[in-house]
C-alpha positions, -999 to +999 in steps of 0.1 A: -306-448+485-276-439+460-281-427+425-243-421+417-230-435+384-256-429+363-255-413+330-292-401+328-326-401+347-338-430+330-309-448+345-309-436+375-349-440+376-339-479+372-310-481+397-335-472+420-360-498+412-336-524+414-320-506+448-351-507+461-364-541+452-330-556+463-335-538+499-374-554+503-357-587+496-327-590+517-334-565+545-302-558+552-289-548+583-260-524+582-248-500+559-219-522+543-254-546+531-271-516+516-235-502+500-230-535+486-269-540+474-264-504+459-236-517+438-253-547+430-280-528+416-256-506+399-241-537+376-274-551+365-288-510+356-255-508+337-258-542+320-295-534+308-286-504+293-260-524+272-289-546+262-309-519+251-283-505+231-270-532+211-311-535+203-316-504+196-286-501+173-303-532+155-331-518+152-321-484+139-305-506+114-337-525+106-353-490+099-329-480+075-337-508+054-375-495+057-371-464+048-350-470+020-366-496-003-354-482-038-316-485-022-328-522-017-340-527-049-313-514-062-289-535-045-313-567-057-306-558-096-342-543-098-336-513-129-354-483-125-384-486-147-421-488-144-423-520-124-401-505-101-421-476-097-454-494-095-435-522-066-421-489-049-456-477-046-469-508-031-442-510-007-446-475+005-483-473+004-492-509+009-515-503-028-506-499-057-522-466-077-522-468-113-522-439-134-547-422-157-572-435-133-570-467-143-576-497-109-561-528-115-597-546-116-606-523-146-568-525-165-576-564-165-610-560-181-592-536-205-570-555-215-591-589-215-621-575-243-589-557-259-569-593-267-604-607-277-620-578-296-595-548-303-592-555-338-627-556-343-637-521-331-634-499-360-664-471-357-674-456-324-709-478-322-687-511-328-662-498-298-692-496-274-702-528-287-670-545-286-655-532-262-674-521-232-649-522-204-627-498-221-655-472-234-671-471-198-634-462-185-632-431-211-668-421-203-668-423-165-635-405-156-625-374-168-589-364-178-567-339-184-571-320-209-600-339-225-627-318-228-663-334-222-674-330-259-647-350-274-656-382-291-646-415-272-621-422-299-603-386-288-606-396-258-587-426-264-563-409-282-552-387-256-553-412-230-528-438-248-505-408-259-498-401-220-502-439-213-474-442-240-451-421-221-455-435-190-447-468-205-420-462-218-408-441-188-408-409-200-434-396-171-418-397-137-447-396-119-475-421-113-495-435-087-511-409-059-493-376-065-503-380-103-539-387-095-538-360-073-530-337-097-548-350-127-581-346-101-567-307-092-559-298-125-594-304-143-609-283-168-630-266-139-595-257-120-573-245-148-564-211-133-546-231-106-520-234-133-507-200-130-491-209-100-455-218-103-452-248-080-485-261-097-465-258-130-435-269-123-454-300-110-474-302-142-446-303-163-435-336-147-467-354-156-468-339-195-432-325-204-447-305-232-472-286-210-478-251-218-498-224-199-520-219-231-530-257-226-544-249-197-574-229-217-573-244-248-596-270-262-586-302-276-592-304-314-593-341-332-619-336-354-598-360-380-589-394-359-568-422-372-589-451-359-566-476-370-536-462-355-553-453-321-562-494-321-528-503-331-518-488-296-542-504-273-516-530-266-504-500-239-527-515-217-516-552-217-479-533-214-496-515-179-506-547-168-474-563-176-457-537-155-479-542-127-475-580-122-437-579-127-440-553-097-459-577-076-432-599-082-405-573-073-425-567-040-430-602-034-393-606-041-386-576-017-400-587+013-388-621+015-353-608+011-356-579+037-370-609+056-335-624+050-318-593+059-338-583+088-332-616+103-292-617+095-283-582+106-255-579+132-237-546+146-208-538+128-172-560+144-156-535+163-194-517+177-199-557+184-167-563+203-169-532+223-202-540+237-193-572+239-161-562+262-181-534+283-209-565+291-184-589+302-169-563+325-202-556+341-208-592+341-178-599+355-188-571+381-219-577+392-208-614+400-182-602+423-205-577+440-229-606+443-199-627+461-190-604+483-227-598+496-227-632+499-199-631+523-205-602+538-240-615+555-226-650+558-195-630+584-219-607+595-243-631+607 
């Protein structure tokens, strides 16, 4: 059974299949059959290896678009900003992980009780009172840098002075890798600071970071209340942020869709495939002719 003219072992493996089912078939009986069977085997190999290159190529081209989304985005007129952040972590993730924390369930109760009753809470009793939601959120989680004795108005404080820089886009990170380090970097785990990578990483989430941070305790023993509540509208910018981004994912996929489904190989990678097919085309007809006549005289 030949195996010439092939380029690797997976061809070769398939030239033999197709040898071999063509012999079961016809039987031939002299050599010029099997030679001519051999080359007829030889065409189709060579024309499904064409196949499976011009799909491949397609679908390398299809995982370029995956692995790129911000490129896409991009190329959509989506700015880099928070939405796009919060989209990008959908798209990557298939979630999308707030910061601070926060879920998106819990930002909408926020930001609910905060529309109805902000202006109302004015004394730590009246914030429990008025807004539950958002003095549960301060009490359950803990944060950086807050230390467990600070009032829930400190708390507060702290919380919307990194939520204000993330808003504004001042903090490049958020989603997972933030509340991964927010989790590592707790008051129990502080010495973990010392180390440079950690830093360096620590200095992306709070820009102003410094070692001595690290060990010292927050003091805000005197709290403007009323300028800590003139802030909570932070949260209602969050949420904003998060349903333009499922918009921008939303967007996203339908247009990759669009993209996916209209991709084609390049003109000239098109029309040299295009010319190699037709040859073995071409080819395996007249091989397939001329075993035709071959048994026809031979019989």
């Amino acid at each position: 059974m030949s195996t010439y003219r092939s380029v690797d072992d997976e061809e070769r493996e398939l030239i033999s299949e197709l040898t071999k089912e063509l012999l079961d078939f016809y039987q031939p009986q002299s050599p010029l059959e099997i030679m001519q069977l051999e080359r007829i085997a030889l065409c189709r190999a060579k024309l499904a290896r064409l196949y499976e290159v011009e799909r491949t190529r397609l679908q390398l081209a299809r995982q370029t678009i995956d692995a790129s989304p911000k490129k896409l985005l991009e190329q959509l007129g989506f700015q880099s900003d928070l939405s796009q952040k919060l989209a990008l972590e959908q798209i990557d993730y298939q979630s999308m992980s707030l910061p601070l924390q926060l879920t998106l369930e819990t930002l909408k109760a926020i930001v609910n009780e905060v529309q109805h009753y902000g202006p109302k809470a004015i004394s730590e009793k009246e914030f429990k009172r008025y807004l539950p939601n958002l003095y549960q959120y301060l009490n359950q989680n803990q944060f950086l840098g807050i230390e467990e004795d600070n009032s829930i108005l400190n708390k507060l404080q702290l919380v919307l002075q990194k939520l204000k820089q993330i808003v504004e886009s001042e903090n490049p990170m958020i989603g997972k890798m933030a509340q991964l380090l927010e989790l590592i970097l707790d008051k129990n785990q502080q010495a973990q600071a010392e180390d440079n990578e950690v830093r360096e990483l620590m200095l992306q989430i709070k820009p102003d970071y410094k070692e001595s941070d690290a060990k010292a305790k927050r003091d805000f023993t005197e709290v403007d209340v009323r300028g800590i509540l003139t802030n909570l509208n932070l949260f209602g910018e969050l949420l904003s942020a998060c349903r333009r981004a499922e918009k921008i994912v939303a967007h996203y996929e339908k247009s990759k869709a669009l993209i996916v489904k209209s991709l084609v190989l390049p003109q000239t990678e098109a029309d040299l495939l295009l010319r190699y097919q037709t040859t073995w085309e071409r080819r395996l007809s007249t091989e397939v002719g001329e075993f035709i006549e071959l048994r026809r005289y031979e019989r």
